[in-house]
N, C-alpha and C positions, 0 to 999 in steps of 0.2 A: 566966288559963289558960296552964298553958305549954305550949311550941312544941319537938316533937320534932326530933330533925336530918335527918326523912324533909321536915315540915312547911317546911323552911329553903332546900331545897333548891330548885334553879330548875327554873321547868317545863319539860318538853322542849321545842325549836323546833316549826316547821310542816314542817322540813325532817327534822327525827328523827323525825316524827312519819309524814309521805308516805313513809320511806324502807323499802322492804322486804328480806327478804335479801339477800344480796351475789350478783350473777351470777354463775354460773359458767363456764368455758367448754363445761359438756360444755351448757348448753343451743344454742350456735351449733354442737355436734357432731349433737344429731340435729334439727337443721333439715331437715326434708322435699326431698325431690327438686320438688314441684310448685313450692315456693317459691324454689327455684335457678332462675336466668337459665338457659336453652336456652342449652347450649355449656359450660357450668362445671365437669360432669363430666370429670374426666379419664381417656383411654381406659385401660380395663381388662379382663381377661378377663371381669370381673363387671357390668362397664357401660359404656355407652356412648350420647352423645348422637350422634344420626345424621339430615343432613337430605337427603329425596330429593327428584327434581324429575325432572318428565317430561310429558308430554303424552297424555294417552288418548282418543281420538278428538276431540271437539271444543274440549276445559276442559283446561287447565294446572294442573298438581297441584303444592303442594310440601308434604311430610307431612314434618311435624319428630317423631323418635322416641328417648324416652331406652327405648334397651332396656338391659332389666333379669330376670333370671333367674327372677322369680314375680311381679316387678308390672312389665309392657313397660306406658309411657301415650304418647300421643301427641296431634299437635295437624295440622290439614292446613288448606291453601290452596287453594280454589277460584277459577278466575279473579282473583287477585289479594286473597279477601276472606277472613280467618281465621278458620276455627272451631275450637272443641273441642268434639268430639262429643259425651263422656260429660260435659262439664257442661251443654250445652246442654241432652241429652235431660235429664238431671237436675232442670233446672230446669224442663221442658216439664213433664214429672210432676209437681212440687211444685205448678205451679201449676195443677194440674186440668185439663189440657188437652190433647190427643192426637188424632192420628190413629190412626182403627178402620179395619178391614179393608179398605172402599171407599175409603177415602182423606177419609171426613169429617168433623170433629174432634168430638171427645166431651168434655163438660165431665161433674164432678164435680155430685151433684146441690146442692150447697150453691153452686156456683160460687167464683166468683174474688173474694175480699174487695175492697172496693171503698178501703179506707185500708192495704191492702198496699200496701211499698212494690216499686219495679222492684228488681229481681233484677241482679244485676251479672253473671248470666251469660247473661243476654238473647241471645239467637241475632239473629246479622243479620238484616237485612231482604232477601234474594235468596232466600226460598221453598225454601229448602233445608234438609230433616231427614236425621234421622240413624238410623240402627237397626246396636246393638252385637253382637257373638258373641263370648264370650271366649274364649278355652282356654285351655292349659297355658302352650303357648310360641308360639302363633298367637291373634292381633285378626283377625275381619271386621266392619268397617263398609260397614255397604250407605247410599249413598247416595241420598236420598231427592229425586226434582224434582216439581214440578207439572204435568201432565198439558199445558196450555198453553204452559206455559212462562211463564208471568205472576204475580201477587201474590203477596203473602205466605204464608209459612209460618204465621202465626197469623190467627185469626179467622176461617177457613173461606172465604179469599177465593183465587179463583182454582179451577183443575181440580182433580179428584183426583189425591194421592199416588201416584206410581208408583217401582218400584226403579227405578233408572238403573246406576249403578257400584257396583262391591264393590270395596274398599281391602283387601288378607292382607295383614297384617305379620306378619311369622314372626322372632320370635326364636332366633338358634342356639349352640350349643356350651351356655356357663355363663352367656349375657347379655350379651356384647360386644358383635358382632354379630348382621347382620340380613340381610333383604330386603324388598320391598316392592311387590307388583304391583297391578295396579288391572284390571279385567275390567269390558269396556264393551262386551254383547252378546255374541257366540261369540266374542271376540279379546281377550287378555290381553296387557298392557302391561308390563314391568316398571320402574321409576321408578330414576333414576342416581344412586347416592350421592356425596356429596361425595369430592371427590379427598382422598385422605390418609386418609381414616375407615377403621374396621376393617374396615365394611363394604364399600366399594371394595376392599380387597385380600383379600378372603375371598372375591368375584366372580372376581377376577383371578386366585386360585389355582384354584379350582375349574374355571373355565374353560377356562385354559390347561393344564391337567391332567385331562380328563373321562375317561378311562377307568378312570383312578385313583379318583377319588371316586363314579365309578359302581362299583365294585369292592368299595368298603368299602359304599356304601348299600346294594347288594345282598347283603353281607355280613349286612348289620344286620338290613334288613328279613327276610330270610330265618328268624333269628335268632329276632324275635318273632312270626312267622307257622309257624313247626316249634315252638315250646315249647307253645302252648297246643295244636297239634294233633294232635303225636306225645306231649306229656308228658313231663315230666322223665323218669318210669321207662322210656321206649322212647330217649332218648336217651343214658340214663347206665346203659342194662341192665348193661352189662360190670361198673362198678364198683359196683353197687346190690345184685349178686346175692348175696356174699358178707356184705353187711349184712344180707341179706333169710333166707340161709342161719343167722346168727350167733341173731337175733333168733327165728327157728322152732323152733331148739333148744334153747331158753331157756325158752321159754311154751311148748312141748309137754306138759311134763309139767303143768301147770298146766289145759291144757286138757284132758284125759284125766282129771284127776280130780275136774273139774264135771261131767263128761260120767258119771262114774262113778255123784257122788251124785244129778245130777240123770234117770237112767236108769228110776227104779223111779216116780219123779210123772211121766213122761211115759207108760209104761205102765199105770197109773191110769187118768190123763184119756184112753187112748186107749179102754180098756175100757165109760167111763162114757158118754162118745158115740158109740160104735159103733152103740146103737141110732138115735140122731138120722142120724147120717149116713147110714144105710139106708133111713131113712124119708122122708128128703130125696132122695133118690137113683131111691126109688120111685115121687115125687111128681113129678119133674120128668125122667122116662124119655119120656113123650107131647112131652115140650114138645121134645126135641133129636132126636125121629123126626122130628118135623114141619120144624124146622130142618133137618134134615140131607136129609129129601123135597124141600124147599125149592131147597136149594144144591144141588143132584146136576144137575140139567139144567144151569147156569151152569157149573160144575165139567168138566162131556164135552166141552160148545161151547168150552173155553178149553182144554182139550186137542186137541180135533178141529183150532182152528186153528193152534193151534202146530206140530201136523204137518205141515200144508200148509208151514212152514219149512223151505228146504232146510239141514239141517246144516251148518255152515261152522266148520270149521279151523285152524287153523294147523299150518304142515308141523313145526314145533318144539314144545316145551316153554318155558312161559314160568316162571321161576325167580320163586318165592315172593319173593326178596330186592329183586327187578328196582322195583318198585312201591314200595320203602321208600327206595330211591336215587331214583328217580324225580322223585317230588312235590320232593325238595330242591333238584337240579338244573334244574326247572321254576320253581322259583319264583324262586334266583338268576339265571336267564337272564333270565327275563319284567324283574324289578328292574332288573337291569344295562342290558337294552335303553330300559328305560324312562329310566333317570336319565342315561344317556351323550346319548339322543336330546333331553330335557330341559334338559339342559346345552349343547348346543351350541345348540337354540332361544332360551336363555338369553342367551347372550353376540353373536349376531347381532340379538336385539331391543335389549337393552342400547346394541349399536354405532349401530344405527338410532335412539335415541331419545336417545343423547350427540351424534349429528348432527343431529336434527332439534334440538336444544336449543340448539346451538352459531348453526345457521341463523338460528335466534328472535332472538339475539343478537344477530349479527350486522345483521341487519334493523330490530332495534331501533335500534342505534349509529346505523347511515346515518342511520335517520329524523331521530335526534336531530340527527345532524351538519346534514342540510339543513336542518332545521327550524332550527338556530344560522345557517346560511347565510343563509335568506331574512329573517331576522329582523339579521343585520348590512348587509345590502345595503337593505332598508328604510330602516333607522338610517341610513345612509350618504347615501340621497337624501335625506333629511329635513334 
């Protein structure tokens, strides 16, 4: 038999054989943001990693946040121990398991496979859950403690779940920037960005500048609390009228000549029910004496007592227009007060929890250092 020159040929290796397409670089181009090391982003109007640190009544927070313009994720530090919330709840879900309303956990009715393996995103063991809220350009993570203060988060050990802390991350402008406050009971915390981040000197502006950026908020806000409530056409009347004039003149005649043919079938059907309507009219003449016998006594007594009202005045004329300036001027002032007052609350919490951070520190070093002390002076008699 003979041997063609496909059949001559050598078989390909084990190495031509494992090797698939050539890499490209665009696949190391859309490498994910989760799978990037915290910090690698470099700062942009469009994003920014951002890590805060701060103290909210008794626990030490530091919430690392890559913000980002439509997906902001983050990761936070409690007492020292790392979570991530939205994988943990994620996995708490996947594995059938939750806390319900009382705080006592609900299993799936088929339960927990028993040759599942562990989850890699296993929540610590410090009894601490999580509960997300997303929005647009705002995260609330409420965080969850055990009523005791004791056991686990899984297996129904220990107290019930109760809220403790709510974490707002607020994303601003395009996704560069941020903030970060933590609310532990009636007192809201704000957490201190790292020095140099965007978001340190977006505080720094804003702060050292609050009448200003109350100016513009109340600008804004005003902005989208008058358009839904005056309407585009009470705010643009001036320049809407001569579209509204251009377009009437147009379809006029268009409507006058439905109106024309549709004139003689409405005179028809007005002829052909005339008798129903009168019969209906005749039928239900008792039922609105009685109604109206009814309401006549309530009707006197709510006149009689309005009389007893003395008349009241005013020595002017209030101008129809007064009430259309009004609501706008009302609602920029209320804004303005609110976000300048806001802002300066801002930048003295901020200052108080860069000192109480700094003190930590500080406190820490010593310890360290004596604790190097008594530990040389030991060595030293030995």
């Amino acid at each position: 038999m003979t041997r063609s020159p496909v059949d001559d040929a050598d078989p390909p290796s084990s190495a031509e054989e494992g090797s698939g397409p050539a890499q490209t670089p665009d696949r190391d181009a859309g490498e994910s943001d989760a799978a990037r090391p915290f910090g690698e982003q470099p700062a942009t109007r469009f994003a920014a990693d951002v890590e805060y640190r701060g103290r909210a009544g008794e626990h030490d927070y530091v919430v690392r946040v890559r913000h980002r313009l439509l997906d902001t994720t983050f990761t936070v530090a409690v007492d020292g121990i790392e979570h991530d919330p939205k994988a943990e709840e994620k996995a708490r879900k996947k594995s059938g398991e939750g806390a319900g309303p009382s705080g006592d956990v609900v299993h799936d009715e088929a339960g927990p496979s028993d040759d599942a393996e562990p989850s890699d995103d296993a929540a610590p063991d410090d009894g601490l859950q999580f509960g997300l809220d997303e929005g647009f350009s705002t995260l609330r993570c409420t965080v969850r403690r055990r009523a005791d203060g004791e056991g686990s988060g899984r297996e129904g050990e220990g107290g019930e779940v109760e809220d403790a802390e709510v974490i707002t991350i607020r994303t601003a402008g395009l996704g560069g920037a941020g903030e970060v406050d933590v609310r532990h009971g009636l007192q809201t915390t704000p957490l201190v960005p790292a020095e140099g981040s965007p978001s340190a000197a977006r505080d720094e502006k804003r702060t050292a500048h609050p009448t200003r950026y109350a100016l513009v908020a109340a600008l804004t806000k005003a902005a989208t609390f008058l358009i839904p409530l005056l309407g585009l056409g009470a705010l643009f009347s001036g320049l809407l009228d001569p579209v509204k004039e251009w377009i009437g003149e147009r379809i006029r005649p268009v409507i006058e000549a439905i109106g024309q043919v549709v004139r003689p079938i409405r005179d028809w059907l007005d002829e052909v029910t005339a008798p129903v309507r009168d019969f209906l009219d005749t039928l239900l003449a008792p039922v609105r004496e009685l109604i109206a016998a009814i309401l006549r006594p309530i009707g006197e007594a709510l006149r009689w007592l309005l009389g007893l009202l003395p008349d009241i005045g005013l020595p002017f004329s209030v101008p129809d227009w007064l009430v259309d300036v009004l609501v706008p001027v009302v609602v920029v002032v209320a804004v303005f007060v609110a976000t300048f007052s806001r802002l300066r609350h801002r930048r003295e919490k901020l200052a108080e929890t860069a000192s109480g951070a700094r003190a930590a520190t500080a406190s820490d070093t010593s310890a360290a250092g004596e604790e190097a002390r008594s530990a040389g002076e030991s060595s030293a008699q030995n």
